[in-house]
Backbone as CSV, one residue per row, in Angstrom:
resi,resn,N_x,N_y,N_z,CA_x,CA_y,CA_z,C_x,C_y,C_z
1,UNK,138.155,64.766,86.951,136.776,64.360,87.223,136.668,63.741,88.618
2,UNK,135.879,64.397,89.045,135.616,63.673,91.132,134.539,62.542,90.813
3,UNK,134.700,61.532,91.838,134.197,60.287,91.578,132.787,60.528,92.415
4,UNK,131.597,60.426,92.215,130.885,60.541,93.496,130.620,59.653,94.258
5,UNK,130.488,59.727,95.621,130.744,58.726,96.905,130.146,57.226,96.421
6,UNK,129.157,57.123,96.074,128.877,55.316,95.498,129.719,54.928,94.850
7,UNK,130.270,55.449,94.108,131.539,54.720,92.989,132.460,54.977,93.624
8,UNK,132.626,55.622,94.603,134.098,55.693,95.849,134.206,54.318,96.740
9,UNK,132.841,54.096,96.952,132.351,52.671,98.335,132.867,51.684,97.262
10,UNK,132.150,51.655,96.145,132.321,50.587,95.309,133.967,50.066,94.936
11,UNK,134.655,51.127,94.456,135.999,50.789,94.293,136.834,50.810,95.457
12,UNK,136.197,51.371,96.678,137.135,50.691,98.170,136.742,50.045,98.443
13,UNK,135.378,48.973,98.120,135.434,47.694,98.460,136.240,46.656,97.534
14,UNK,136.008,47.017,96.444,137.051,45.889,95.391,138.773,46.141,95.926
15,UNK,139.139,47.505,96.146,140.420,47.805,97.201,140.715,46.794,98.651
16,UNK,139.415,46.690,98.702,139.721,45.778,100.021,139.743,44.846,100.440
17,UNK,138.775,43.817,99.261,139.020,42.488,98.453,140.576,42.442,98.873
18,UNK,141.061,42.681,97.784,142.508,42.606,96.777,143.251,42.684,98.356
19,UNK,143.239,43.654,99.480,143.991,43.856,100.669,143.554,43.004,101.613
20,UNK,142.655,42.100,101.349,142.042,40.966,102.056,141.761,41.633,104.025
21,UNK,141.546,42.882,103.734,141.089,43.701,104.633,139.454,43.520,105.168
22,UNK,139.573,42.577,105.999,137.784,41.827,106.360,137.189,43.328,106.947
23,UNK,137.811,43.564,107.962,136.419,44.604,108.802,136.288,45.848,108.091
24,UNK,137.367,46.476,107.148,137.255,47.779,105.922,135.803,46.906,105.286
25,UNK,136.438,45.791,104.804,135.502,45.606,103.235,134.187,44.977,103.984
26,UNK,133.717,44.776,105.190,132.576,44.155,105.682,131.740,45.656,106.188
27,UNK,132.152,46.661,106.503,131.911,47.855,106.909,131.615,48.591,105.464
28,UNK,132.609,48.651,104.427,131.799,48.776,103.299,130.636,48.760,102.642
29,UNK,130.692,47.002,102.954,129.446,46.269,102.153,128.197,46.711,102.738
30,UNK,128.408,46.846,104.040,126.991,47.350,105.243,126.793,48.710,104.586
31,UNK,127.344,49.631,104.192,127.116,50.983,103.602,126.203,50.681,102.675
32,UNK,127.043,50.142,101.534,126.543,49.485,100.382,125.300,49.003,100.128
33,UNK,124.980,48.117,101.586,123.683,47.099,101.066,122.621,48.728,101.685
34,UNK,123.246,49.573,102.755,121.833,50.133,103.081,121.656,51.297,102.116
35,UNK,122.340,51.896,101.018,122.137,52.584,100.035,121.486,51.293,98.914
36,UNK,122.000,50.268,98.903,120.547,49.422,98.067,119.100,49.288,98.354
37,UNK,119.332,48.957,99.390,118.098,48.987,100.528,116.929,49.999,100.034
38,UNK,117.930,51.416,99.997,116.585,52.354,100.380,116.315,52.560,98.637
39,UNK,117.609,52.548,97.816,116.893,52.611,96.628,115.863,51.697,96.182
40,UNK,116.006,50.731,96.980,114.898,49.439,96.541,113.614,50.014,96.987
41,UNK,113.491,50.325,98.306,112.427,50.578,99.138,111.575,52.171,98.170
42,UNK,112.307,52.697,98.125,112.087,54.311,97.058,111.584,54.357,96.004
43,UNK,112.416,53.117,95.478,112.292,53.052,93.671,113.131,54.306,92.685
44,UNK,113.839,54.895,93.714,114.720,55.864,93.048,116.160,55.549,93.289
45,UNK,117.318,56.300,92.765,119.029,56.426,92.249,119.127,57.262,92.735
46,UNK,119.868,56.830,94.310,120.479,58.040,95.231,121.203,58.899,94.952
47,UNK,121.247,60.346,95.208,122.705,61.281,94.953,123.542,60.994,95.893
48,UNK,124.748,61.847,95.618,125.379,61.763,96.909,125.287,62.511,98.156
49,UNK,124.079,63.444,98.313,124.101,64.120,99.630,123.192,62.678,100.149
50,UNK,122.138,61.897,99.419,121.254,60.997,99.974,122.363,59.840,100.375
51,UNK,123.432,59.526,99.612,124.168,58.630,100.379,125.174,59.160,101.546
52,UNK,125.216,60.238,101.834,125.958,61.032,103.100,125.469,60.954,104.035
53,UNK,123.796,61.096,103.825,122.910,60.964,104.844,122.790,59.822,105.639
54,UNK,122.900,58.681,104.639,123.050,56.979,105.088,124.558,56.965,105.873
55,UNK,125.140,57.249,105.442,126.672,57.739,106.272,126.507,58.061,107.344
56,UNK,126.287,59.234,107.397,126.580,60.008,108.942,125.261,59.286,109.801
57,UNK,123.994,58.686,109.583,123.454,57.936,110.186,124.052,56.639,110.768
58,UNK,124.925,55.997,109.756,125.477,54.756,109.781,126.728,55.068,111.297
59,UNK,127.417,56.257,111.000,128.211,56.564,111.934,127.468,56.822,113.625
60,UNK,126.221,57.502,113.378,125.512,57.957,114.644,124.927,56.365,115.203
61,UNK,124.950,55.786,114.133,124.275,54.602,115.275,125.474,53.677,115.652
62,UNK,126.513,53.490,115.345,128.155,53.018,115.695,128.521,54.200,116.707
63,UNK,128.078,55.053,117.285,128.385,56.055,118.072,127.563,55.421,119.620
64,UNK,126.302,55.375,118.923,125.210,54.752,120.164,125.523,53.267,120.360
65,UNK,125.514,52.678,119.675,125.981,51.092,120.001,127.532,50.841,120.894
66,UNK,128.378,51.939,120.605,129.173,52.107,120.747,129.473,52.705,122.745
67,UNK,128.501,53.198,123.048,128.188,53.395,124.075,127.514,52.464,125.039
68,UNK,126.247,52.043,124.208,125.587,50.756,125.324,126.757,49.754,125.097
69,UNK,127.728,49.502,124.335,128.740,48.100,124.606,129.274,48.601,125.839
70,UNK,130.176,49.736,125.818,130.626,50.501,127.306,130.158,50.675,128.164
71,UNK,128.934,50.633,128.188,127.924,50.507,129.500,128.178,49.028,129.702
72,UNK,128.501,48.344,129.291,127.925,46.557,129.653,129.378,45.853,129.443
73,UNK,130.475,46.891,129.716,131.839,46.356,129.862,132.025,45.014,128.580
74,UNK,131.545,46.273,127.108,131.969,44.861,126.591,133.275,45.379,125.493
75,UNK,134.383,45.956,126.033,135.250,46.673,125.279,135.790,46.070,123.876
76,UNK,135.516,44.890,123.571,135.552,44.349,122.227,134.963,44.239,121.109
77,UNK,133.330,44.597,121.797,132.906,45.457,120.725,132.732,46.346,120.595
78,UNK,133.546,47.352,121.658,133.396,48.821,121.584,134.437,49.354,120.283
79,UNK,135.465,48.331,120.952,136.353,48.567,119.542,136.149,48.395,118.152
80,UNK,135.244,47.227,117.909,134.658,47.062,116.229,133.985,48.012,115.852
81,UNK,133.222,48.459,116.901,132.103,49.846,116.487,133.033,51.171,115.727
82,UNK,134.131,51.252,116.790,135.123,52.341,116.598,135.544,52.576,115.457
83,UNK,135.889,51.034,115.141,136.701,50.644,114.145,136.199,51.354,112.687
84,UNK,134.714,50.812,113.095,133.410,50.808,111.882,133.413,52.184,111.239
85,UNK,133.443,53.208,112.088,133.091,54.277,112.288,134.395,55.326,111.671
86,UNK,135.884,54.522,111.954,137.017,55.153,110.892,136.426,54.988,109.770
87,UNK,136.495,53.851,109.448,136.156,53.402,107.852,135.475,54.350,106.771
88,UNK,134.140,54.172,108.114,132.935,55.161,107.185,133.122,56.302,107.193
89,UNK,133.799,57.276,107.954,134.171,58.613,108.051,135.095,58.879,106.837
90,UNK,135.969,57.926,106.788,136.896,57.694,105.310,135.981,58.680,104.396
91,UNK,134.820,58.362,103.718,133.782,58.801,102.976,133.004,60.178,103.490
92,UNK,133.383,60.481,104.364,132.821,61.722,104.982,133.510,63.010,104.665
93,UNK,132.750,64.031,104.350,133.458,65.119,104.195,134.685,65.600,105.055
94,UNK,135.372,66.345,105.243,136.148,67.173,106.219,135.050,67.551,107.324
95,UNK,135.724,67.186,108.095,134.555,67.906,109.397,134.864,69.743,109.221
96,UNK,133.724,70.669,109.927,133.766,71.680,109.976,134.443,72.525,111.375
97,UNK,135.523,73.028,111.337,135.879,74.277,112.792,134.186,74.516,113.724
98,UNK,134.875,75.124,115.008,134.003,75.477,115.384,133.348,77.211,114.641
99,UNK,135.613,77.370,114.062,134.904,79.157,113.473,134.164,78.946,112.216
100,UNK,134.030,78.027,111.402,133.372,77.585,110.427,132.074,77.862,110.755
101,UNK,131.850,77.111,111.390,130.025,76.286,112.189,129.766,77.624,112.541
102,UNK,129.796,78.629,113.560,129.917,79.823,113.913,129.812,80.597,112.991
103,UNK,130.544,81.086,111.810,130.019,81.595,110.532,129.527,81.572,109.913
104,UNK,128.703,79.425,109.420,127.723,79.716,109.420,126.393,79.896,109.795
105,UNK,126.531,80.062,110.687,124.926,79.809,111.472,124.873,81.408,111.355
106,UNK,126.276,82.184,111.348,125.309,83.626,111.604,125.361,84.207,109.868
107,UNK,125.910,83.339,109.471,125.174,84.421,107.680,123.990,83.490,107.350
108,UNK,123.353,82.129,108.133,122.005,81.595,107.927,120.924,82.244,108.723
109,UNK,121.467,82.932,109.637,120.374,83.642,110.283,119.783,85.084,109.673
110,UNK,120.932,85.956,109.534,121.381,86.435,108.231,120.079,86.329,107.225
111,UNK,120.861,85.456,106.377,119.794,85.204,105.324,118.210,84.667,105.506
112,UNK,118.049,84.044,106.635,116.640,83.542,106.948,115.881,85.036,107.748
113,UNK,116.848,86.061,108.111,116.007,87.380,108.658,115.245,86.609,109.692
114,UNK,115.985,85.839,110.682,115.452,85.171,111.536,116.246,86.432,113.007
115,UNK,114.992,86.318,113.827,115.165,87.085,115.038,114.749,86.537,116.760
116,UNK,114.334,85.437,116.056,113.810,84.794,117.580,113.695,83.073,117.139
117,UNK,113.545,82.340,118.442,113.858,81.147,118.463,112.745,80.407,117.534
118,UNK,111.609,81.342,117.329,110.274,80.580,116.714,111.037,80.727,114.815
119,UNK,112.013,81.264,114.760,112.290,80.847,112.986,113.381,80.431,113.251
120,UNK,114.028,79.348,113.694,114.817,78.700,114.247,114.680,77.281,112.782
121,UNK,113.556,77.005,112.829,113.093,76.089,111.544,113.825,76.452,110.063
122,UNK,113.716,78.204,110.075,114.414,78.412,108.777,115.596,78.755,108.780
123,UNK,116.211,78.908,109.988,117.933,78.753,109.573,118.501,77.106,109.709
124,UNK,117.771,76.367,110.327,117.963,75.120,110.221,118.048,74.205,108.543
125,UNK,117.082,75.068,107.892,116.852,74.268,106.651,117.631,75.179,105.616
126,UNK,118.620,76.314,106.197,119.432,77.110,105.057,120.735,76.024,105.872
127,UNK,121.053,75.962,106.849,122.324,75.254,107.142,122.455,73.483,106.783
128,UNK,121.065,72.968,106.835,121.544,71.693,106.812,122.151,71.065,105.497
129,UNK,121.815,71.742,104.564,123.024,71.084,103.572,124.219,71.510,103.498
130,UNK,124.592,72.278,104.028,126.141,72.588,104.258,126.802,72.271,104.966
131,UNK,126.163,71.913,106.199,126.694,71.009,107.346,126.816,69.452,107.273
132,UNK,125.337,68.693,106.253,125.504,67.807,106.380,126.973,66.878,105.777
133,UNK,126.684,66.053,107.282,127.903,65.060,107.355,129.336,65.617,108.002
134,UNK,129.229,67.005,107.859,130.337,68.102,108.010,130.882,68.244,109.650
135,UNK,129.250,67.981,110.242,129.077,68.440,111.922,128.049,68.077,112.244
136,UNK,127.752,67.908,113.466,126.821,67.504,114.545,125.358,68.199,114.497
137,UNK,124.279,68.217,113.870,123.109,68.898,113.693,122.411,69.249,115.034
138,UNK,122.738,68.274,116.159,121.984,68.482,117.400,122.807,69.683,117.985
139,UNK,124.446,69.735,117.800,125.216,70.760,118.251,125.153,71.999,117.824
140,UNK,124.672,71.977,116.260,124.600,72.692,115.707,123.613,73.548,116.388
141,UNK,122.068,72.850,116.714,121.172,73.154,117.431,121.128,74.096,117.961
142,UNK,121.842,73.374,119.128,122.408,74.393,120.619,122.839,75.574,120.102
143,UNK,124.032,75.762,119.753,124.403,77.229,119.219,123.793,77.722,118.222
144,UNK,122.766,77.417,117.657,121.770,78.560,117.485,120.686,79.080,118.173
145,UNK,119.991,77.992,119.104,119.552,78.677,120.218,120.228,79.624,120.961
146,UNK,121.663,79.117,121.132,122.599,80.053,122.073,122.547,80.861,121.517
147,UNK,122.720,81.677,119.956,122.590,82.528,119.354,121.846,83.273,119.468
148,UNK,120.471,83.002,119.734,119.268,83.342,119.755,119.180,84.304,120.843
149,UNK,119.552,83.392,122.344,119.321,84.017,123.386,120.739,84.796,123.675
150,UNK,122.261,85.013,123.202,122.903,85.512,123.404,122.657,87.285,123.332
């Protein structure tokens, strides 16, 4: 039986208690409280693609913060960001190849019978659950435009 990702956060934070591991189990809890958060805000019981989503967001903004610290020479918290950002990837799928990503964008185009950049919308919405968390959606982007105009 596979555990799904909330009951994964949950028992690597009690893991990290016990390993008295502060920046794992404080990076946790930040996952944690913003999957409470939105169920509060919703009034609904996230799945796990909705908590992936809080993920790979959680990672994209430890990516950007992670940058303005390096702009402002502040390499100590470039490193916590970094740090942040193992942790939560922990919980992240396998990232995808580029021959992956590449295969699929062309059996989503494929299937969306998309021929020009204006249905670009519907291979976007056949790939994004397969990608998500997997790969870069803005990259993804690009090489389907590139696709487009190749």
């Amino acid at each position: 039986m596979t555990m799904d990702l909330l009951e994964q956060l949950k028992e690597q934070m009690i893991v990290s208690m016990r390993a008295k591991d502060k920046l794992r189990l404080k990076t946790i809890r930040m996952a944690l409280a913003a999957v409470k958060q939105r169920e509060i805000d919703e009034r609904i019981t996230l799945e796990d693609a909705d908590v992936l989503a809080i993920l790979v967001k959680m990672v994209k903004q430890r990516r950007d913060a992670a940058t303005q610290f390096e702009d402002a020479n502040r390499q100590d918290l470039v490193d916590i960001e970094l740090q942040e950002i193992t942790v939560i990837e922990e919980f992240l799928p396998k990232p995808l190849t580029s021959d992956e990503i590449n295969a699929l964008i062309k059996d989503a185009i494929e299937k969306a019978g998309a021929s020009s950049m204006q249905e670009m919308g519907k291979v976007m919405a056949i790939l994004k659950p397969q990608v998500q968390g997997r790969a870069d959606l803005g990259k993804i982007s690009g090489l389907i435009k590139a696709a487009f105009a190749g």
